[in-house]
DRENRO-144300 format. One line per field, with one value per residue (C-alpha): residue number from 1; residue in one letter; chain; z, x, y. Coordinates in steps of 0.001 Angstrom, whole numbers, plus 500000, padded with zeros to 6 digits. Example, Ala and Ser with C-alpha at 12.3 -4.5 7.8 and 13.67 -1.06 7.14 Angstrom:
2
gudren <- (1,2) .
kenu <- (A,S) .
lodo <- (A,A) .
Z <- (507800,507140) .
X <- (512300,513670) .
Y <- (495500,498940) .
//
This chain:
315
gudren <- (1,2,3,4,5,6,7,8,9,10,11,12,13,14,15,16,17,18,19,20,21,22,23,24,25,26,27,28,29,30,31,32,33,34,35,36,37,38,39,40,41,42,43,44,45,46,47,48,49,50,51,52,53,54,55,56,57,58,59,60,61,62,63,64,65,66,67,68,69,70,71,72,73,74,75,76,77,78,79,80,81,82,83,84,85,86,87,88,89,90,91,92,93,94,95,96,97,98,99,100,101,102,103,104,105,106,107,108,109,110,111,112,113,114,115,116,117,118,119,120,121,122,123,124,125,126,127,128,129,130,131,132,133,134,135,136,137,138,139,140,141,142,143,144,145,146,147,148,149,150,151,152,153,154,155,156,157,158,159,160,161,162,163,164,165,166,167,168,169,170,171,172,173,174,175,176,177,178,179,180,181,182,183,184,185,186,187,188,189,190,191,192,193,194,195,196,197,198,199,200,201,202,203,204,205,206,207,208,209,210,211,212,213,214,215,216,217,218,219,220,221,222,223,224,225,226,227,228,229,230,231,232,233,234,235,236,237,238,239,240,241,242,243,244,245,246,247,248,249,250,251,252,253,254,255,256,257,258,259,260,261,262,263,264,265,266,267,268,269,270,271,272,273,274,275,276,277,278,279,280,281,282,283,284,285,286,287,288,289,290,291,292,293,294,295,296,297,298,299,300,301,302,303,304,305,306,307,308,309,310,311,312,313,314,315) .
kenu <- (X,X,X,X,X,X,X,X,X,X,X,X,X,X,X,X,X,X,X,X,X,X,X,X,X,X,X,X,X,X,X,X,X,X,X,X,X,X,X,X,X,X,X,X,X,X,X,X,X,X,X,X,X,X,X,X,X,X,X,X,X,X,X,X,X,X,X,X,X,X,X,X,X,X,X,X,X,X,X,X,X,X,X,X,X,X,X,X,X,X,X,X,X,X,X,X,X,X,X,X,X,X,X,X,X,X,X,X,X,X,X,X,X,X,X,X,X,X,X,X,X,X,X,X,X,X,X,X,X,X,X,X,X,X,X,X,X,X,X,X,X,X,X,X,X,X,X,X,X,X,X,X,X,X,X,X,X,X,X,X,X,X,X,X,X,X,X,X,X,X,X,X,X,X,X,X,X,X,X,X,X,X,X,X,X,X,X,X,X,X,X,X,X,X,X,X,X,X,X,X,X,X,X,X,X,X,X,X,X,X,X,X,X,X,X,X,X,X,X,X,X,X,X,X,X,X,X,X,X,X,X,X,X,X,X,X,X,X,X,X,X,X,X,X,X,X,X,X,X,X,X,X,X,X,X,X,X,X,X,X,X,X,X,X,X,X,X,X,X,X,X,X,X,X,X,X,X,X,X,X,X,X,X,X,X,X,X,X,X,X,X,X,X,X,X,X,X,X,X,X,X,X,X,X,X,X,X,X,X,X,X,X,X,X,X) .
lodo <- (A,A,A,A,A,A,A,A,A,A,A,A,A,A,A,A,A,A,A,A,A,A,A,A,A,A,A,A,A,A,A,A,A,A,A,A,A,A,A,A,A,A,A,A,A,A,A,A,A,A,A,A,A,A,A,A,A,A,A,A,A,A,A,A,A,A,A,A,A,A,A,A,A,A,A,A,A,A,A,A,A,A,A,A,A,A,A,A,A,A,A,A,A,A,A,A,A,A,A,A,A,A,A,A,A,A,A,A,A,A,A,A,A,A,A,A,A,A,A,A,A,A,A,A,A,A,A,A,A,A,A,A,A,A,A,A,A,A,A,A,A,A,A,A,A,A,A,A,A,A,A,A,A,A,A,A,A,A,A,A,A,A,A,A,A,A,A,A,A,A,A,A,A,A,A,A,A,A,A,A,A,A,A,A,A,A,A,A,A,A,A,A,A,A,A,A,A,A,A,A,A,A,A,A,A,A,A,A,A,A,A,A,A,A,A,A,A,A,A,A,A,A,A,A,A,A,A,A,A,A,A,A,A,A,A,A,A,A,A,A,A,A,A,A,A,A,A,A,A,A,A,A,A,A,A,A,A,A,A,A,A,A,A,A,A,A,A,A,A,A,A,A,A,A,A,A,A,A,A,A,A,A,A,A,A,A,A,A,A,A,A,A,A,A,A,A,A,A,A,A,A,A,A,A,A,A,A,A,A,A,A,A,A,A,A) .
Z <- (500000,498987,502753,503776,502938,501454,503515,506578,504638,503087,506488,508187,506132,506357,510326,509871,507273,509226,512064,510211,508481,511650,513438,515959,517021,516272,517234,517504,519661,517529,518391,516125,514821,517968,520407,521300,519082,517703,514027,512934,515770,514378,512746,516146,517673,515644,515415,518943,520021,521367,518789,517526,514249,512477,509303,508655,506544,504876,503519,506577,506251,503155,504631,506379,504203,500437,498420,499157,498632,494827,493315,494551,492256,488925,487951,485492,487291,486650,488505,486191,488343,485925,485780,489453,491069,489090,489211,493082,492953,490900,493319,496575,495055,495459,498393,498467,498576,501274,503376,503237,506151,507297,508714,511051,512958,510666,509170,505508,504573,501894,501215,500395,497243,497698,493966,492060,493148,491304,491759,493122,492254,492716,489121,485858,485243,481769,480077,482005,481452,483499,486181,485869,489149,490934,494280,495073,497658,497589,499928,499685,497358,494398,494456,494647,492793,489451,490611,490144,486704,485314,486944,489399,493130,496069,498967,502035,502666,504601,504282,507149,506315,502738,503084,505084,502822,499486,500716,501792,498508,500275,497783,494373,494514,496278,495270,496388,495339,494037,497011,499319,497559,498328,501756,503052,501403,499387,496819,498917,498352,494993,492126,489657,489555,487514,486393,486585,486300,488537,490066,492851,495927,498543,501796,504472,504827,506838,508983,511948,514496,513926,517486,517104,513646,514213,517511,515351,514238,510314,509331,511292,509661,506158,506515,507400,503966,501920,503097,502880,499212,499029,501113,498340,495527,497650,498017,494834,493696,495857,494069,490941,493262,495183,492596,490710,493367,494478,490614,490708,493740,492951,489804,491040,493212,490747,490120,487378,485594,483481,481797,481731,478566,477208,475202,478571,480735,478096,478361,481923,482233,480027,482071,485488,486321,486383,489495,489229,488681,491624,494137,492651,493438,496697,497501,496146,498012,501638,500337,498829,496046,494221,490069,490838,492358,490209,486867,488238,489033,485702,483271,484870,484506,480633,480271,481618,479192,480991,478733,480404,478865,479147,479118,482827,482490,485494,485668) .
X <- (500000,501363,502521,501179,504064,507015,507807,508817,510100,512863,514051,513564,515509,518151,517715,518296,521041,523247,523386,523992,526652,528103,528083,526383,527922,525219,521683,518928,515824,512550,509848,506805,504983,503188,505266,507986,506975,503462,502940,505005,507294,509680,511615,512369,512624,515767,516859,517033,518126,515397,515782,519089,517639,514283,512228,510867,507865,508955,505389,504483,507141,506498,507423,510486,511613,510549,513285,512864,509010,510277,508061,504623,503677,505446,502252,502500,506269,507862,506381,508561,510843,513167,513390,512647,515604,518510,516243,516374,520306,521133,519241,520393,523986,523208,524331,521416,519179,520258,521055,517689,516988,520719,520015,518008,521312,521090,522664,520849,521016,518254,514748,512025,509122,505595,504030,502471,498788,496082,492151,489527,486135,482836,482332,484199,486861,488384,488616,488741,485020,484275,485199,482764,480702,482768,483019,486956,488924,492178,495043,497781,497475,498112,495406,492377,493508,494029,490256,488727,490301,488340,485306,485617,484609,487667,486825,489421,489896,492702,493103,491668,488269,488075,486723,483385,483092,483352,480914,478511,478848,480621,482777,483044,486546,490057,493969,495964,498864,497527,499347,497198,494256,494296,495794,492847,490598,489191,488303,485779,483565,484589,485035,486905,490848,492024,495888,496743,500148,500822,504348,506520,506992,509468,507930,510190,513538,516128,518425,520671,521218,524139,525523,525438,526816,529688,530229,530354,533536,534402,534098,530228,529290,530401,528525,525820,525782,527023,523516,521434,522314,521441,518110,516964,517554,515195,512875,512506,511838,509096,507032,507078,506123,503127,501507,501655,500342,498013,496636,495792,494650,492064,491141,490796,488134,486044,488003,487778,490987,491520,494707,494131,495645,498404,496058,493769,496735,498607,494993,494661,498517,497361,494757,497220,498835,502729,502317,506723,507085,505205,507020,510022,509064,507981,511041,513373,512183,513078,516425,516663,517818,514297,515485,518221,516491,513386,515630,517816,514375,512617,515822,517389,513632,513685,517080,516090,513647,510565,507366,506070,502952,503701,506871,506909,509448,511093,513334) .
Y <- (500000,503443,505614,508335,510664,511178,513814,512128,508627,509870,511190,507970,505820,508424,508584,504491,504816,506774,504867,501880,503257,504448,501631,502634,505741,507882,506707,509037,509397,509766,512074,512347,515199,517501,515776,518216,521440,522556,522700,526140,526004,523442,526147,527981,524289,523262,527006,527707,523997,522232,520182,517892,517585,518116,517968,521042,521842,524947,525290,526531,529452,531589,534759,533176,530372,532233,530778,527367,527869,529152,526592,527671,530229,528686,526762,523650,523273,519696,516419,513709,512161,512258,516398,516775,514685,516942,520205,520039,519160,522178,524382,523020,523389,527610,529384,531887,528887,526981,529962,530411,527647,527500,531325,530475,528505,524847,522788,522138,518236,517571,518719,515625,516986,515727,514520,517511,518253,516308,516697,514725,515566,513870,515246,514731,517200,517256,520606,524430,524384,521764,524223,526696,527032,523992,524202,523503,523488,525435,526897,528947,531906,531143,528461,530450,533053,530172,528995,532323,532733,529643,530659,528033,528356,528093,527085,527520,524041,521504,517834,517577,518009,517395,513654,514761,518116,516039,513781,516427,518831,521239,521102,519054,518603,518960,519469,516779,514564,511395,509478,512004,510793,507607,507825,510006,508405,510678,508571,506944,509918,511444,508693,510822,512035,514825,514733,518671,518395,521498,521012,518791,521491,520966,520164,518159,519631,518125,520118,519645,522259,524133,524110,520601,519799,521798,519310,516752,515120,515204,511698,511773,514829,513290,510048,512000,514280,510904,509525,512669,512560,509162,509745,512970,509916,507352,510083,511151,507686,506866,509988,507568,504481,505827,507296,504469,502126,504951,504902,500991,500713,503592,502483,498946,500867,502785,505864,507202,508919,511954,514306,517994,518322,520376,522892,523265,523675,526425,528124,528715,529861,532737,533457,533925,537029,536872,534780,533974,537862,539074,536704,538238,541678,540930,538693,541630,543851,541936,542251,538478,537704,536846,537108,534913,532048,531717,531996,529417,527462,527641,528187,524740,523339,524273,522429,519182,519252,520190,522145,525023,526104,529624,531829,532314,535615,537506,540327) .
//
């Protein structure tokens, strides 16, 4: 059965990894989400030292963390495997980006994607005019704001209570990985899946403490980045696994599947604003550097081969 998440996989098997391939030396004591810090506290947690080392969701920082959230508003961004695992290398290989998190006193090791956001609907989905009047529910915002453009409805809505909602009509549909789909269930109550095709983010990142990676002695501290490496690779290929399994299992149960095509998705990216230029702006303008990362983002993207549907320019 596909996990939950590959947010907090990737960093187990490295947790496991390194002390096998210490020998021991290093062991560490596991404490699960809400047990030691509140969600949007694990920043300050591993910051300030009340934490050793810690995955932290960076999507819950997009005021402190903005260059490691560079994906968010660069809609139709890769989801291949293939183009992700190198596009991530090339920008954790930039100083600006990984200062981003290692600022706030860490140590940067890897950062795990989730699978681009699909939709589940209780209602088939296939072209931009499906959308019209659908109630759907949407985060963030860039979400609603790519909703309203198609005429669509968004609703302010968390995983959390997207089963009960979709089975009520509260809403017609929800963004989600596929591997989300499945593992809340959600397509229990709506029989149809959308491929949208919208971009991998970065979620999990994890960091050590910087107090306590400096106290650690050279050959620990290269194990550990000689596996972090290797943990970013495992990651990466369990987005192509779950979603696969996720897929079958799903349409073993009913579900129904569906492409947004190329010609629908090139459509509504001409309907957006300059969503990549206005994070730019407003990144700039805290003194970051804004132009750099995004170019590096969607120039590298273009390289590996990737398709945008539009001509996302910055300056």
């Amino acid at each position: 059965m596909p996990p939950t998440s590959t947010t907090t996989l990737g960093p187990i098997w490295w947790l496991e990894e390194v002390e096998k391939r210490t020998n021991g030396q290093v062991k560490f004591e596991t404490f699960w989400a809400g047990s030691l810090v509140k969600k949007g506290e694990d920043l300050d947690g591993i910051s300030s030292g009340l934490l050793d080392v810690c995955v932290v969701n960076c999507t819950n920082y997009p005021d402190r963390l903005p260059l490691i959230n560079v994906q968010f508003p660069v809609y139709f961004a890769p989801t291949d495997p293939k183009v992700l695992d190198p596009l991530y290398l090339a920008m954790f290989e930039n100083a600006d980006f990984i200062n981003d998190i290692e600022r706030y006193n860490t140590k940067f090791l890897f950062a795990a994607p989730v699978p681009g956001k699909d939709l589940s609907t209780t209602v088939p989905i296939k072209t931009l005019d499906d959308f019209a009047g659908k109630k759907i529910g949407a985060i963030g915002v860039y979400h609603p704001q790519a909703l309203a453009a198609i005429d669509a409805a968004p609703v302010s809505m968390g995983i959390s209570g997207a089963y009960q909602a979709l089975q009520t009509g509260v809403i017609e549909g929800q963004f989600l990985p596929t591997s989300a789909i499945y593992s809340y269930k959600l397509f229990e109550a709506a029989k149809h899946l959308t491929e949208m095709g919208l971009g991998a983010e970065l979620v999990g990142t994890t960091v050590v403490n910087r107090d306590v990676w400096d106290s650690l002695p050279p050959n620990i501290q290269q194990i550990m980045e000689e596996t972090a490496i290797d943990a970013y690779h495992y990651n990466i290929q369990l987005l192509a696994d779950q979603t696969v399994e996720a897929q079958q299992v799903m349409k073993d149960a009913g579900v129904t599947f569906y492409t947004l095509s190329q010609t629908e998705k090139t459509k509504w990216a001409s309907l957006l604003p300059n969503f990549p230029q206005e994070w730019v702006d407003e990144v700039n303008a805290k003194g970051q550097p804004g132009t750099e990362i995004m170019t590096l983002f969607i120039e590298t993207a273009k390289e590996l081969g990737h398709e945008f549907p539009r001509e996302w320019s910055v300056k």
